[in-house]
N, C-alpha and C positions, 0 to 999 in steps of 0.2 A: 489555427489550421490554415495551412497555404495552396494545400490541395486544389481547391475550385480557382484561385487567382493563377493558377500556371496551365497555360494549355496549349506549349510547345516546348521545342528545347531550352532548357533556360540557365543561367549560369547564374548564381545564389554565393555569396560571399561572407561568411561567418567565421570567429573566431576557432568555434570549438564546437564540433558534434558531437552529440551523446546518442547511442544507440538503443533506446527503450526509454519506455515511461514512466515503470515500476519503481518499486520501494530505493532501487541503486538510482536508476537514471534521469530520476526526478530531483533527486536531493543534488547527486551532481551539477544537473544542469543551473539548480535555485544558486548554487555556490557561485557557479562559473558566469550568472549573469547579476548578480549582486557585486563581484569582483569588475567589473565593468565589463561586458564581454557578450559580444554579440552570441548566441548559442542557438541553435538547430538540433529539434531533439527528432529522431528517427523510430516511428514505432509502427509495429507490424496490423494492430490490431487495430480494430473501430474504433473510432470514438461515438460514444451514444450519448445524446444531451437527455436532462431529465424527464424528460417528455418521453422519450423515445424508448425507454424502460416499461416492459408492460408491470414486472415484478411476481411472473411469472416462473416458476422452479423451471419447467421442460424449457420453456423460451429462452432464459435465463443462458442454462446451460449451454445452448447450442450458440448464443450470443455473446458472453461475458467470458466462457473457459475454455481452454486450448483444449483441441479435440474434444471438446463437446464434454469434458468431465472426466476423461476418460485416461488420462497418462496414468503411469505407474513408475516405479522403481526399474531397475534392469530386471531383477529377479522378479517383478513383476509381484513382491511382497507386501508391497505397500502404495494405496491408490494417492497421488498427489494431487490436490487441486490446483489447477495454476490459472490465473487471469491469464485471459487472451485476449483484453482490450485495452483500452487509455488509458493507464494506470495500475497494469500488471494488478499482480493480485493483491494490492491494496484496494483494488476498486471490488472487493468480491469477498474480504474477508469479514469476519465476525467482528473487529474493532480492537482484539483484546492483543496487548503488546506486552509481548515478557522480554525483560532486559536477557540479554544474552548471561547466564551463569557464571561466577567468576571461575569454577572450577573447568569450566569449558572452553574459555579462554583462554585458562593456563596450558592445557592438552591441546590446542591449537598450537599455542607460541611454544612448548616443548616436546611434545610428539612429530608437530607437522613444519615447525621451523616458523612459524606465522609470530612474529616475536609482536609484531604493534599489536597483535589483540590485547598482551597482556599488560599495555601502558597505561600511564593516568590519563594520556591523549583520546586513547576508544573511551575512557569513561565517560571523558568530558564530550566528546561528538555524539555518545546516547544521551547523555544530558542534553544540548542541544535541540537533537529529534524531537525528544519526549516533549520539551518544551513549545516549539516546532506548533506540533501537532498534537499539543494540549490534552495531553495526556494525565489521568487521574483514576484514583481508586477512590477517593471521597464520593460518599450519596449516590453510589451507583445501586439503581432499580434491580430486583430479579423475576420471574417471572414465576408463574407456581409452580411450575416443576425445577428448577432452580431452590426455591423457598423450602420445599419437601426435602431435595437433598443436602440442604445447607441442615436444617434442622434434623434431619438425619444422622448428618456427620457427627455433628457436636451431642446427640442423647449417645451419641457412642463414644465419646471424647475425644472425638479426630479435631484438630485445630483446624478454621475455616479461613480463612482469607479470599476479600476480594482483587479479582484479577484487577490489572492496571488496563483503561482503555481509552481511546480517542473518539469518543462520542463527542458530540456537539451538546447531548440533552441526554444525560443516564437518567433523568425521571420518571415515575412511573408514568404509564401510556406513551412516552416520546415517539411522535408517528412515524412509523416506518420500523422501529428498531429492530423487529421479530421477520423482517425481510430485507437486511439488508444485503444478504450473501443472492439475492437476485436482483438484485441490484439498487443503488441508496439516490434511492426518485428524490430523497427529504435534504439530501446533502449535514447528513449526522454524524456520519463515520471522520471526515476531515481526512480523505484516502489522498492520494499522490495527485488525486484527477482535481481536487479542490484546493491544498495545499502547497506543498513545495512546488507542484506541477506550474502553478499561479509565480512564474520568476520569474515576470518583467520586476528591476527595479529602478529605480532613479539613473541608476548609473552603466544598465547595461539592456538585453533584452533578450528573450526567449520564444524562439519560433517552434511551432509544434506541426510536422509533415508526416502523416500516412506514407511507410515504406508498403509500395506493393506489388514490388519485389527482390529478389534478393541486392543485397548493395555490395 
């Protein structure tokens, strides 16, 4: 963060600015400074270090989600949660990653004209991600309401599968895991704020500045 080191007008000289910190503008920026490339990433929201999380739901919300939790749809049909801090809402989700559907894909690239969703190229950049951010459905823990409806499903023949996700620690008791949508004090999830977000590399660098206000 550059925030406190500028405290006048100041002229900043970077290859490539990325506008956010979330799931898009994290991966961007890890690309653009791996490729050798000075980068500036722009984001609207806190950053809160792990300390700085009480992990509190009420606190949580008014700290971690855009409008306090409260966005919707237009039709105001469906309540969206969005991060509103360091790491958009990879800093604030449950962990669980579903590969985008092939069939949704293809209704992108022939419905909506989005022809790269439907390449081997998007397969291979979730491959990539997942990798990334170490993502896995091996030995992952549930908890008893979780264990109730999995044993549920199956005395009724439903087929169970576990979701894929980016935990650090899916074992049982893994501290923090049952709070990390208020925020992940334990650094378990591997969200944008820990991972790609982390793009200095050998060859290039990645600066992170508090936009506050519009650019």
């Amino acid at each position: 963060m550059i925030n406190s080191s500028i405290t006048a007008d100041t002229s900043l000289d970077f290859d490539a600015v990325v506008i956010g910190s979330g799931c898009g503008g994290a991966v961007a920026a890890a690309e653009l400074a791996c490729a050798g490339h000075r980068v500036l990433v722009l984001e609207k929201g806190k950053y809160f270090s792990l300390s700085g999380m009480s992990g509190v739901e009420g606190e949580a919300l008014d700290q971690l989600y855009e409008r306090g939790g409260i966005v919707s749809t237009e039709d105001t049909g469906l309540a969206v949660l969005v991060g509103g801090t360091f790491g958009g809402g990879s800093a604030v989700n449950w962990a669980c990653c579903l590969r985008t559907p092939d069939y949704v894909r293809q209704e992108w690239a022939t419905e909506h004209g989005l022809k790269r969703f439907a390449t081997v190229e998007f397969g291979d950049a979730l491959d990539a991600i997942c990798k990334r951010i170490n993502v896995t459905s091996t030995g992952i823990s549930h908890n008893r309401n979780n264990e109730l409806f999995i044993d549920g499903c199956q005395k009724a023949g439903y087929e169970v599968e576990d979701a894929p996700q980016n935990m650090a620690d899916v074992s049982p008791g893994a501290s923090g895991a049952g709070f990390i949508c208020a925020g992940d004090r334990n650094e378990i999830t591997q969200s944008m704020t820990y991972s790609p977000a982390r793009c200095s590399c050998s060859t290039g660098s990645c600066t992170i500045c508090r936009s506050v206000q519009s650019v």
